[in-house]
RODORO-364100 format. One line per field, with one value per residue (C-alpha): z, x, y; residue in one letter. Coordinates in nm, 2 decimals. Example, Ala and Ser with C-alpha at 12.3 -4.5 7.8 and 13.67 -1.06 7.14 Angstrom:
c3 c(0.78, 0.71)
c1 c(1.23, 1.37)
c2 c(-0.45, -0.11)
type c(a, s)
% end
This chain:
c3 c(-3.74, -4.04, -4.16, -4.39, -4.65, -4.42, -4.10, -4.29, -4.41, -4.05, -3.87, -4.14, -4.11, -3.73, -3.78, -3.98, -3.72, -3.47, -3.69, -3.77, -3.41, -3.43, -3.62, -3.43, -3.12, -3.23, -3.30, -2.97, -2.90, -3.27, -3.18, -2.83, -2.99, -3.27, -3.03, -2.77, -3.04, -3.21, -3.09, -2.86, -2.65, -2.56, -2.94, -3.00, -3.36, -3.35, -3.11, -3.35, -3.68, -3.48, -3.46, -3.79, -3.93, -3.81, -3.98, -4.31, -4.30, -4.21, -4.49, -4.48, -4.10, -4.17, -4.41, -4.18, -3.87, -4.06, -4.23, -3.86, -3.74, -4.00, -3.99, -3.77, -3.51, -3.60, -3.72, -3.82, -4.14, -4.26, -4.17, -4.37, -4.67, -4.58, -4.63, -5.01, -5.10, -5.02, -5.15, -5.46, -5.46, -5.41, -5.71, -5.92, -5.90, -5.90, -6.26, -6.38, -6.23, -5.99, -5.93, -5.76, -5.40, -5.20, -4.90, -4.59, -4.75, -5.01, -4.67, -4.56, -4.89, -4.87, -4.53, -4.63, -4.92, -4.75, -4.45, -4.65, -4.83, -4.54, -4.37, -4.70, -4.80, -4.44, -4.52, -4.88, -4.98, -5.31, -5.53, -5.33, -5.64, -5.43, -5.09, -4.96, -5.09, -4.94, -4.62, -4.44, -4.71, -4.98, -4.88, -4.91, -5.29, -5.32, -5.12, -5.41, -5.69, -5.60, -5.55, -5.89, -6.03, -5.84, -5.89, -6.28, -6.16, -5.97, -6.23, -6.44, -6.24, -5.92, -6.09, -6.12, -5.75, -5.58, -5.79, -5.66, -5.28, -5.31, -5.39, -5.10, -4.81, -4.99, -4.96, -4.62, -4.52, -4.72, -4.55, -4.26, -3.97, -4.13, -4.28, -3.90, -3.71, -3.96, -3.90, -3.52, -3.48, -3.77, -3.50, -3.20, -3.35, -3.49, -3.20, -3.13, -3.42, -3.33, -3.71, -3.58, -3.65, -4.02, -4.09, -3.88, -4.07, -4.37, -4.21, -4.02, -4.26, -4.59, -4.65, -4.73, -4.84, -4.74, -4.85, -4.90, -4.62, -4.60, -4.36, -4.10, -3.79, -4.04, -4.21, -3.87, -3.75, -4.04, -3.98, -4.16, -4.10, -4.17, -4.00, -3.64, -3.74, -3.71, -3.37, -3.21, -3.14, -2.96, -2.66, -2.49, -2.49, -2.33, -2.15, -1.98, -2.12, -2.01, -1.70, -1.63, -1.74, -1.49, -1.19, -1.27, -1.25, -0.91, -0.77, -0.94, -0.69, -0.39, -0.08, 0.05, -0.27, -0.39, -0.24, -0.41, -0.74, -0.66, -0.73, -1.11, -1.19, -1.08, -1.28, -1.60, -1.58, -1.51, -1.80, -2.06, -1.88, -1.93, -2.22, -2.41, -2.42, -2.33, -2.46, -2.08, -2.00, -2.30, -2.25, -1.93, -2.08, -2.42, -2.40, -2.06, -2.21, -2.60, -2.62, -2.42, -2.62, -2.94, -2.74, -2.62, -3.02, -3.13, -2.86, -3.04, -3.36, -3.19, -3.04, -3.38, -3.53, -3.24, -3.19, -3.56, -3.56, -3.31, -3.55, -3.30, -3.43, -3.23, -3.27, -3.08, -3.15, -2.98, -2.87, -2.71, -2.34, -2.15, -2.21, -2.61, -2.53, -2.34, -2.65, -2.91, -2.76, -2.91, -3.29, -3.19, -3.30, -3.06, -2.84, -2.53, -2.61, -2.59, -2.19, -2.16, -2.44, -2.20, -1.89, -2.10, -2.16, -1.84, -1.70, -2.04, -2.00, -1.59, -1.62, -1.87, -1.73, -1.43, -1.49, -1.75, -1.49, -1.21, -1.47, -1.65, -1.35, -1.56, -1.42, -1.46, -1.21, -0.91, -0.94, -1.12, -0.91, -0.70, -0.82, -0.66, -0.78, -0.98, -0.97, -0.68, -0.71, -0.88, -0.96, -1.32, -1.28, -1.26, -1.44, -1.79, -1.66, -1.55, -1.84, -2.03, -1.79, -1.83, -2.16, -2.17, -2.13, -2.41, -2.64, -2.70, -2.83, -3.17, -3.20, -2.93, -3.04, -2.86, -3.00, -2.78, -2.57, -2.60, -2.63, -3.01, -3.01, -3.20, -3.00, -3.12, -2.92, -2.75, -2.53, -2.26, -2.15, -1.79, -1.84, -1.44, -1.43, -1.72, -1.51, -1.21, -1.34, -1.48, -1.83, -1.85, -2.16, -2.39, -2.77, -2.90, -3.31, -3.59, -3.67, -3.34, -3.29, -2.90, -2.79, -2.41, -2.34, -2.08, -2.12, -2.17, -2.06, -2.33, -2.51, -2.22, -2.11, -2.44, -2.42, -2.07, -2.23, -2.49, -2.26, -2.03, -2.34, -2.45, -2.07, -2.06, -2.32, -2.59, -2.91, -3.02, -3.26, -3.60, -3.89, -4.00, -3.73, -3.76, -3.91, -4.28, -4.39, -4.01, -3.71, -3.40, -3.18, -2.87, -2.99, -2.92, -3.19, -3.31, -3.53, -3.74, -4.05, -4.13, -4.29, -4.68, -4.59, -4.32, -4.57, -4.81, -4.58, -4.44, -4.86, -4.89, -4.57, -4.69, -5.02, -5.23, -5.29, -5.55, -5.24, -5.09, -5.12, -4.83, -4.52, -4.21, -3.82, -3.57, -3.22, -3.14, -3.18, -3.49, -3.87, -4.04, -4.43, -4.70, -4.92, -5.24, -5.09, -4.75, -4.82, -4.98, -4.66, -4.51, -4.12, -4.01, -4.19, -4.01, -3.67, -3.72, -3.74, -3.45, -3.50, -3.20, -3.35, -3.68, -3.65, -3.96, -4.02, -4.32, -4.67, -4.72, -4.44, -4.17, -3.84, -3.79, -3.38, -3.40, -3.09, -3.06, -3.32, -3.57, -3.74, -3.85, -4.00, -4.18, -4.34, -4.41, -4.65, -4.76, -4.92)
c1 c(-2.26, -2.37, -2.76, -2.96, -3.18, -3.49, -3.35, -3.26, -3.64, -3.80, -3.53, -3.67, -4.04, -3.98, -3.87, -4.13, -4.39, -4.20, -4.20, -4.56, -4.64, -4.50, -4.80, -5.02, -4.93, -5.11, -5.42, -5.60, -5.61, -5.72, -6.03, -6.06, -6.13, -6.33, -6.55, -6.58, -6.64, -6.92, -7.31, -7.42, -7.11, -6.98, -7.13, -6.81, -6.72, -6.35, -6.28, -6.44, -6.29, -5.93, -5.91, -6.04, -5.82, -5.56, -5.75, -5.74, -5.40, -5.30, -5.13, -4.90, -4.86, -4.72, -4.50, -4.32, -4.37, -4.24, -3.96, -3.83, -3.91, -3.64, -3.39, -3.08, -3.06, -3.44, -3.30, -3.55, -3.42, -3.57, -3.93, -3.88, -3.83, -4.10, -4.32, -4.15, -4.18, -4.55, -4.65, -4.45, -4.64, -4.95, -4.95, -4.79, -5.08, -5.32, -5.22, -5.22, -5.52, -5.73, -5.91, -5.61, -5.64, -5.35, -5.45, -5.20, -5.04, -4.86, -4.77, -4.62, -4.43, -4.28, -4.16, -4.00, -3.82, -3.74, -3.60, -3.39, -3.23, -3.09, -2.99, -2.79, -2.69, -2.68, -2.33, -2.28, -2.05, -2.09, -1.84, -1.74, -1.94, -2.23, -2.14, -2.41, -2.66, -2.44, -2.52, -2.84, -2.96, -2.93, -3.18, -3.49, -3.38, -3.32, -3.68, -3.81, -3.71, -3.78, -4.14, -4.14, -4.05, -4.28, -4.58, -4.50, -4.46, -4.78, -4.94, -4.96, -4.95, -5.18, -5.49, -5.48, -5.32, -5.60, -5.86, -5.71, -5.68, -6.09, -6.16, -5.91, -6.06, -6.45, -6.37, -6.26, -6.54, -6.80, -6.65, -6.80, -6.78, -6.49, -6.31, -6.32, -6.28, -5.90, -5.81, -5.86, -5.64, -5.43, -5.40, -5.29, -5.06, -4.83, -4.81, -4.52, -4.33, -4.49, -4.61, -4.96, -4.88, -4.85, -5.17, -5.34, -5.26, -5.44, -5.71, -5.75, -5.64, -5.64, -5.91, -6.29, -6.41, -6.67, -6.65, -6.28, -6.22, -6.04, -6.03, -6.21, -6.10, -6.10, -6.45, -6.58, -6.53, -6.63, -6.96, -6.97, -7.28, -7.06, -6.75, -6.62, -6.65, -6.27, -6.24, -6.53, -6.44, -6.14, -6.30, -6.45, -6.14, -5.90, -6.16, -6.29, -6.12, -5.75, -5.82, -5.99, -5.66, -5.50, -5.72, -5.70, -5.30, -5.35, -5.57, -5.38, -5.06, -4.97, -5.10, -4.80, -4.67, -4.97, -4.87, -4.58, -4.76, -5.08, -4.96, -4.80, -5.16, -5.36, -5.20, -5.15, -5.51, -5.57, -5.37, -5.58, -5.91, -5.84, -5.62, -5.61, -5.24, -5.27, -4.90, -4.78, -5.02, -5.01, -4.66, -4.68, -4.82, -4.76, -4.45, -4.46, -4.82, -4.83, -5.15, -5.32, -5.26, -5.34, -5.69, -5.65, -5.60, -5.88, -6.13, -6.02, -6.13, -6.46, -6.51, -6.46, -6.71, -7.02, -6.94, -7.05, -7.32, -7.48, -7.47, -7.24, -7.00, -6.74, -6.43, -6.12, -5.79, -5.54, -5.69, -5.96, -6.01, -6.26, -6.14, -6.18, -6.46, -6.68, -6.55, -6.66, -6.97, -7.22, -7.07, -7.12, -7.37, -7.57, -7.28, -7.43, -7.43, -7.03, -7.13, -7.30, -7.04, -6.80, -6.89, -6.93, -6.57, -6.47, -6.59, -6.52, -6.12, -6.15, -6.22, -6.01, -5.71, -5.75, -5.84, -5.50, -5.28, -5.40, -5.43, -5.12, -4.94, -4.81, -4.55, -4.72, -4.61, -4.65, -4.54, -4.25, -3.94, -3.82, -3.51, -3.22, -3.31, -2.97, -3.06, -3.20, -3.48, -3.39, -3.50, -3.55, -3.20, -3.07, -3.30, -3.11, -2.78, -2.91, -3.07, -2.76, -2.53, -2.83, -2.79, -2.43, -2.32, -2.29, -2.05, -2.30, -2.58, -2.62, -2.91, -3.20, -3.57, -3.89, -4.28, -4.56, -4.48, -4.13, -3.78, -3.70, -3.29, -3.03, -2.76, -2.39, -2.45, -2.80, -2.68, -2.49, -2.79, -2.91, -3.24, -3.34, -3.15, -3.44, -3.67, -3.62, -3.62, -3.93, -3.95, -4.21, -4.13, -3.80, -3.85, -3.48, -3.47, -3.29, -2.96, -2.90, -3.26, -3.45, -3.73, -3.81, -4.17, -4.19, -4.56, -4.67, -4.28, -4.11, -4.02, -3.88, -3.60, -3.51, -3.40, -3.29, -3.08, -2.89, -2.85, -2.66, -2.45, -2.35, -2.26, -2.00, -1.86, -1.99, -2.20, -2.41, -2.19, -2.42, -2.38, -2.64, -2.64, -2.28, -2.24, -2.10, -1.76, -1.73, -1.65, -1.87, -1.94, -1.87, -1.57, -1.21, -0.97, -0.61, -0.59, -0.29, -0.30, -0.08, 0.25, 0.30, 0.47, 0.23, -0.09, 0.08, 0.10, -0.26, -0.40, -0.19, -0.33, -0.67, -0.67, -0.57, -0.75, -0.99, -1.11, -1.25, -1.60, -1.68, -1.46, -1.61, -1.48, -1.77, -1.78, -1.51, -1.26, -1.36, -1.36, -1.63, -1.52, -1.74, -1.49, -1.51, -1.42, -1.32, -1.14, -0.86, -0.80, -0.44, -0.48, -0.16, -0.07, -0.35, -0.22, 0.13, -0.03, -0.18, -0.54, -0.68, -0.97, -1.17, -1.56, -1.71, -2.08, -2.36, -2.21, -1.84, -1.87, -1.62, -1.53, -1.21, -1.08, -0.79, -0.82, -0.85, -0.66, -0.96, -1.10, -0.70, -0.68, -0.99, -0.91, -0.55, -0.75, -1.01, -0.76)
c2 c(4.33, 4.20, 4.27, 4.07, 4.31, 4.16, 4.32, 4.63, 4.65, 4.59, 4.84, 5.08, 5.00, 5.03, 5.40, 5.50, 5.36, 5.57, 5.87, 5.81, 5.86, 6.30, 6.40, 6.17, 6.34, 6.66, 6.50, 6.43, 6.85, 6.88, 6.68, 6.83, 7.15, 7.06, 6.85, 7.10, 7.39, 7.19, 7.34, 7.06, 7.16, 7.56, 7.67, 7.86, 7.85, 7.99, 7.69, 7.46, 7.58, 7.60, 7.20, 7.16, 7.33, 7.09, 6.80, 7.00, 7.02, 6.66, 6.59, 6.84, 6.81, 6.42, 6.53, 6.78, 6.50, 6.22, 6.40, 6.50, 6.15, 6.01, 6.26, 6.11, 6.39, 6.53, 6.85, 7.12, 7.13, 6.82, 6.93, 7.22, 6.98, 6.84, 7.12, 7.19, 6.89, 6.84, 7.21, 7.11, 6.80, 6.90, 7.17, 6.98, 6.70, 6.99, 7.08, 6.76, 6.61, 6.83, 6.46, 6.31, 6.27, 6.13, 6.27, 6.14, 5.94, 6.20, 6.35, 6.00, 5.98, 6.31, 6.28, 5.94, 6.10, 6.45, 6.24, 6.04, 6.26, 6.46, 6.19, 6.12, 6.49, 6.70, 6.73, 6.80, 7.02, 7.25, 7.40, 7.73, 7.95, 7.75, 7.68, 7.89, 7.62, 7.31, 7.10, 7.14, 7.42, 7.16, 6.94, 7.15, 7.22, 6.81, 6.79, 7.02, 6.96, 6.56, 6.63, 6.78, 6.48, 6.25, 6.45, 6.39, 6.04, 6.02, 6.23, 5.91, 5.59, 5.75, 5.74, 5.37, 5.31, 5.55, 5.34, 5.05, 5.20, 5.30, 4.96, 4.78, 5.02, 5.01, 4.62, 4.62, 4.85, 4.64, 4.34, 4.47, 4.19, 3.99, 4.25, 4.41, 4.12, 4.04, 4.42, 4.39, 4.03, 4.24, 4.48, 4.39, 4.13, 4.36, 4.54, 4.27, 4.44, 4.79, 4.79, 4.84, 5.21, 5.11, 4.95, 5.19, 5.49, 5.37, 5.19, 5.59, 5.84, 5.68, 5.42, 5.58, 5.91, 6.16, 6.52, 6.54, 6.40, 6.04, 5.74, 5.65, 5.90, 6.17, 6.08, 5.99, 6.38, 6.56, 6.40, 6.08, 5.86, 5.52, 5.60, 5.50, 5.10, 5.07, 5.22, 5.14, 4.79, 4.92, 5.04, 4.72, 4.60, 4.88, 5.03, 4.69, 4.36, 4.47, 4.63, 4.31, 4.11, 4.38, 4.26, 3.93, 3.93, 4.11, 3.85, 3.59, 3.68, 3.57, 3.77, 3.82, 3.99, 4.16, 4.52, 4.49, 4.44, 4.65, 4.96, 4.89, 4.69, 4.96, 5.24, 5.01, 4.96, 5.31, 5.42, 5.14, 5.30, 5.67, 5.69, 5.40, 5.31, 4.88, 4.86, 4.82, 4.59, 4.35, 4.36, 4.20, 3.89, 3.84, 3.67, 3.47, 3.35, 3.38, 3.17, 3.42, 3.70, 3.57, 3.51, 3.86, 3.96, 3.76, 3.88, 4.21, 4.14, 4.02, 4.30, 4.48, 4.30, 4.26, 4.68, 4.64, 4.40, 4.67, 4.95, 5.12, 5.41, 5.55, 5.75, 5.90, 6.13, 5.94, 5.58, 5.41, 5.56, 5.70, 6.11, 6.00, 5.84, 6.12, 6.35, 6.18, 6.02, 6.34, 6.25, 5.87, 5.62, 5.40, 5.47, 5.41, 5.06, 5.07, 4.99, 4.68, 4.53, 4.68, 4.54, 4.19, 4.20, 4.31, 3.92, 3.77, 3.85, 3.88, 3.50, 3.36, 3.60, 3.42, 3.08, 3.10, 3.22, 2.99, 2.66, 2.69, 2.87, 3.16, 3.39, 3.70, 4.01, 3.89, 3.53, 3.56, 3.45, 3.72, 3.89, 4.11, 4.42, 4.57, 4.89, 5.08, 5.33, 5.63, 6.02, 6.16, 6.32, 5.95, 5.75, 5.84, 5.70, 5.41, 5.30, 5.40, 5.11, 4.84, 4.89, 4.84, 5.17, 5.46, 5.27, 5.00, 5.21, 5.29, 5.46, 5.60, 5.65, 5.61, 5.57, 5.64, 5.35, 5.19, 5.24, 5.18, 5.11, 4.96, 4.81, 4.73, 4.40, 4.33, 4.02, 4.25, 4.46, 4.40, 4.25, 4.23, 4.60, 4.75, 4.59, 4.73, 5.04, 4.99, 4.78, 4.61, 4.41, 4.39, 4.26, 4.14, 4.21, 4.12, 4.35, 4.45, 4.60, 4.64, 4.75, 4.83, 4.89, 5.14, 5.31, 5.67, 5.77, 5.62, 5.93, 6.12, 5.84, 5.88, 6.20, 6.11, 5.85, 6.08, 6.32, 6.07, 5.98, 6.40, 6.44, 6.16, 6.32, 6.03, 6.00, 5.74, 5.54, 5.50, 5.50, 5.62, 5.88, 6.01, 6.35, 6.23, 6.47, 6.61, 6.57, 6.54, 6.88, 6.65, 6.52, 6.63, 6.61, 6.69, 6.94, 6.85, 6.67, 6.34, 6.38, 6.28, 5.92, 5.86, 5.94, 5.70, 5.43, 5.49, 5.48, 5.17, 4.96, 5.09, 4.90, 5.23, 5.55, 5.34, 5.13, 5.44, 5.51, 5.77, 5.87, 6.05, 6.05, 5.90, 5.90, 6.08, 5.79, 5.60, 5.60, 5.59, 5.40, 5.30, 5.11, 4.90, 4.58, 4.55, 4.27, 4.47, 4.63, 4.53, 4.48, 4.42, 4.72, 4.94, 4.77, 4.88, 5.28, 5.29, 5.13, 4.95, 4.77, 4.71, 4.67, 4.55, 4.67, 4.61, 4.54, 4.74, 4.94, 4.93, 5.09, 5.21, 5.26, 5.52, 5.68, 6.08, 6.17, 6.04, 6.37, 6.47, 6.10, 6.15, 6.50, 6.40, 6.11, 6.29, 6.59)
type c(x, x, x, x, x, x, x, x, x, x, x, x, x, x, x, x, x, x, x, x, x, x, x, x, x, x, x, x, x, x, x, x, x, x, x, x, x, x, x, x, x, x, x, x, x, x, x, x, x, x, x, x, x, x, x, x, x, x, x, x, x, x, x, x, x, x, x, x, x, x, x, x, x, x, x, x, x, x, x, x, x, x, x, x, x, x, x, x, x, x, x, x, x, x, x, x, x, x, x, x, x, x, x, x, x, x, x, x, x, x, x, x, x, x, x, x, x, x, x, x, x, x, x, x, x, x, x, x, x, x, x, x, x, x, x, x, x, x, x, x, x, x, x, x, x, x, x, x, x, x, x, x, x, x, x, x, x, x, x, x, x, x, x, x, x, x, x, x, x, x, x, x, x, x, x, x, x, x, x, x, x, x, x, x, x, x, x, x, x, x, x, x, x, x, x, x, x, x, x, x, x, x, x, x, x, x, x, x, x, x, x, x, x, x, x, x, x, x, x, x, x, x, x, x, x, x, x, x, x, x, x, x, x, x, x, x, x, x, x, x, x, x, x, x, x, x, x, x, x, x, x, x, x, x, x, x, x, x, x, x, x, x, x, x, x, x, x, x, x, x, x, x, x, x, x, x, x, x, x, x, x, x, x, x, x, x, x, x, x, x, x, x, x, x, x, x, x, x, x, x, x, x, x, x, x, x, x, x, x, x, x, x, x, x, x, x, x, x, x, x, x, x, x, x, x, x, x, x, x, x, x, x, x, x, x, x, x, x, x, x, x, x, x, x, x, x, x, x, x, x, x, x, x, x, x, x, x, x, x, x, x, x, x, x, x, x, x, x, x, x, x, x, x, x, x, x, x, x, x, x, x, x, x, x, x, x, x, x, x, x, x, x, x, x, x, x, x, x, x, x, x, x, x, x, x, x, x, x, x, x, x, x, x, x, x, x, x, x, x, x, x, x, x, x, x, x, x, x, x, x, x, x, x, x, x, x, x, x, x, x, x, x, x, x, x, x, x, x, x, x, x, x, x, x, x, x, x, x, x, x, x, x, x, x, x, x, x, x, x, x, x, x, x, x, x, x, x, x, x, x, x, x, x, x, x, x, x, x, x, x, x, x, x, x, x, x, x, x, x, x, x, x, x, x, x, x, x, x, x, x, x, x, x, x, x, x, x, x, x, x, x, x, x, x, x, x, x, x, x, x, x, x, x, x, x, x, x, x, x, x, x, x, x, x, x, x, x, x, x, x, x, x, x, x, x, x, x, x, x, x, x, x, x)
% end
């Protein structure tokens, strides 16, 4: 499967949103405790200081999160780097310019860089004088002594770029209405991409600054009079506007099929209510009526914008719900107010829900033909392989990740999944990417099938087949191979239908069966050659990278080569 450098950028943007979402995962029982701690509450300063003390230490926090995030089999190893890299970092700037401030984002960058390079040098091996340093040890040297060099780097061009960064947020903030209202739309836009995460970590943790602390969650909990603008238009709409949608869709069905659908509305609105997560919901609509939710995206940013006409400052840890909500309200401004825009909403998207549905007879759940189910209901212990066969079974997945909300995979071939199978077992949307790319919006247990899902894989005795995922220079823990290496004459002829020892870039056995072969030029290679030893099937991948079906005997092939 051949990828464009386009799909190549959005599968990587679409990791780092999913890795952005580890460190964000910690925050909501930072704020519980800082909020509870606080005097109006239980007065108990221990309880207090013990969630800001995860706030002080954001930075570093994203730098380990993100580092993990990125890593192909989220090793430990890589968060270590992370933490290195962004002490190395962070004193390094210190000495050069105590006035730097990079705040999250130097976290971000680290984890980028400390991610990447294990992913790239997991498997290095040293001269044997050093050995003790190769593989996984390596990379929080590389992690290191790379932060060294871009905190010289920074040292110089940052001052400029934070300049710039003060006056892009200060904008945005002095914007006020419009610069709200075009980070609202902004917002639930890219939620089709699930880049959302992307904008919203600077809009949150970077933009702004009060008393060391940056962005507008952070500024809004250390106490700052002018933060909470960028969240409080948030909760209008998922506490009111989409449950609304929800009972719209309800009433919208058919009698006769409304118990069926009942129970998925009422907890998809109950989930929006309490916690904030709308993914499920907005899934359920955006594609079978796109001019609805770009209505739903700009009653967002007009929500964004009236919460700000009304001098009304609001914040949460994890997203707009009612627990966030009741936390925050004692830091809030005119938050009480939050209500009656609430309840506004509520008939605002109750009656356009329905009216759309009804005019323009959209086939939202409940009156969408009714289709055989594939797949029959199943327990937690089963859920993992059935996702795995709707997917196409194990040798069709690449890779398996999972943000808060969806399924974030990259297929060998995304046309054989069982679309009516994923519903069934609960999807309630399924966004089909460039490169081989899917998503699968499942709700708050996204994350879980995920690990459900590469479970199912290891116990059939399978591993996910990526390339960026396969463990570079060795051989797979699950897989079983021969031992023995190839003869002289049989090497030779292997070189030879290769294109020559010059034509070989990198050689690892994936999967259990495959080679893994960065070459030169792939167009050197010789395939009636390779089918006359043995090889059952070539499958060509991004740039001169090519799969190489040998059958069990892969790992002996690819140390025979490699000596």
């Amino acid at each position: 499967m051949t990828r464009t450098w386009g799909s190549r950028l959005m599968a990587g943007l679409q990791k780092l949103g999913r890795s952005l979402m580890l460190p964000i995962a910690v925050l909501p029982v930072a704020g519980l405790l800082l909020r509870l701690g606080q005097p109006d509450l239980l007065d108990i300063g221990f309880v207090a200081n013990a969630g800001n003390a995860i706030f002080a230490n954001l930075a570093l926090i994203f730098a380990i999160g993100v580092a993990v995030g990125l890593a192909d089999d989220d090793n430990g190893a890589a968060g270590l780097a992370g933490v290195i890299g962004y002490l190395v970092l962070d004193a390094v700037l210190g000495t050069l310019n105590d006035e730097i401030n990079m705040g999250v984002l130097g976290g971000i960058i680290i984890g980028v860089v400390a991610g990447l390079l294990y992913n790239r040098y997991k498997t290095i091996k040293l001269p044997d004088y050093l050995a003790f340093f190769g593989g996984r040890r390596f990379i929080p040297i590389a992690t290191g002594l790379s932060a060294v060099v871009l905190g010289g780097l920074f040292g110089v061009i940052w001052p400029p770029i934070q300049q710039g960064i003060d006056q892009l947020g200060q904008w945005l903030i002095d914007a006020g209405d419009l610069g709200l209202f075009v980070y609202g739309v902004l917002n639930r836009i890219l939620i089709v991409t699930g880049l959302h995460h992307v904008l919203n970590s600077f809009v949150w943790f970077v933009f702004g600054t009060y008393d060391g602390a940056t962005g507008d969650l952070n500024r809004f909990f250390a106490g700052d009079p002018t933060a909470g603008s960028f969240m409080a238009g948030f909760f209008p709409v998922m506490m009111f506007g989409l449950p609304a949608a929800a009972l719209a869709m309800y009433h919208a069905a058919p009698r006769t099929r409304r118990a069926q659908v009942g129970g998925l509305l009422l907890s998809l609105a109950l989930t929006a209510f309490l916690t904030g997560v709308t993914e499920p919901i907005e899934f359920s609509f955006m594609f079978l009526a796109p001019v609805l939710y770009a209505l739903h995206a700009v009653l967002t940013g007009i929500s964004m914008a009236v919460m700000n006409m009304l001098d009304v400052k609001l914040g949460f840890t994890f997203s707009a719900g009612a627990f966030d909500y009741a936390l925050s309200y004692g830091l809030s401004t005119n938050g009480w107010m939050m209500i009656p825009v609430g309840l506004v909403y509520f008939v605002l998207y109750y009656g356009i829900f329905r009216w759309a549905i009804v005019r323009f007879d959209l086939p939202t759940p409940g009156r969408e033909p009714e289709v055989a189910a594939t797949i029959s209901a199943t327990g937690d212990g089963e859920r993992g392989p059935a996702f795995v066969d709707a997917l196409g079974g194990a040798a069709n997945l690449v890779s398996v990740g999972a943000c808060t909300t969806r399924l974030r995979l990259v297929m060998n071939d995304d046309t054989v999944i069982d679309e009516p199978a994923l519903k069934a077992l609960g999807a309630r949307g399924i966004l089909h990417l460039r490169g081989g790319g899917l998503q699968v919006i499942l709700g708050p247990i996204a994350d879980g099938v995920a690990d459900e899902i590469r479970q199912a894989v290891r116990h059939r005795g399978e591993t996910l087949a990526s390339p960026e995922v396969a463990i570079r220079g060795m051989e797979s823990e699950a897989a079983t191979l021969i031992d023995a290496r190839l003869d002289d004459e049989t090497r030779r002829a292997w070189l030879t239908a290769l294109g020559g020892i010059d034509n070989l870039r990198e050689i690892a056995a994936v999967a259990t069966t495959r080679l893994r072969l960065e070459l030169v030029d792939r167009r050197r290679l010789d395939e009636s050659a390779l089918s006359a030893l043995g090889v059952a099937g070539l499958q060509r991948l991004e740039g001169d990278i090519v799969h190489v079906v040998v059958g069990p005997h892969a790992g002996a092939v690819a140390e025979s080569l490699r000596a």
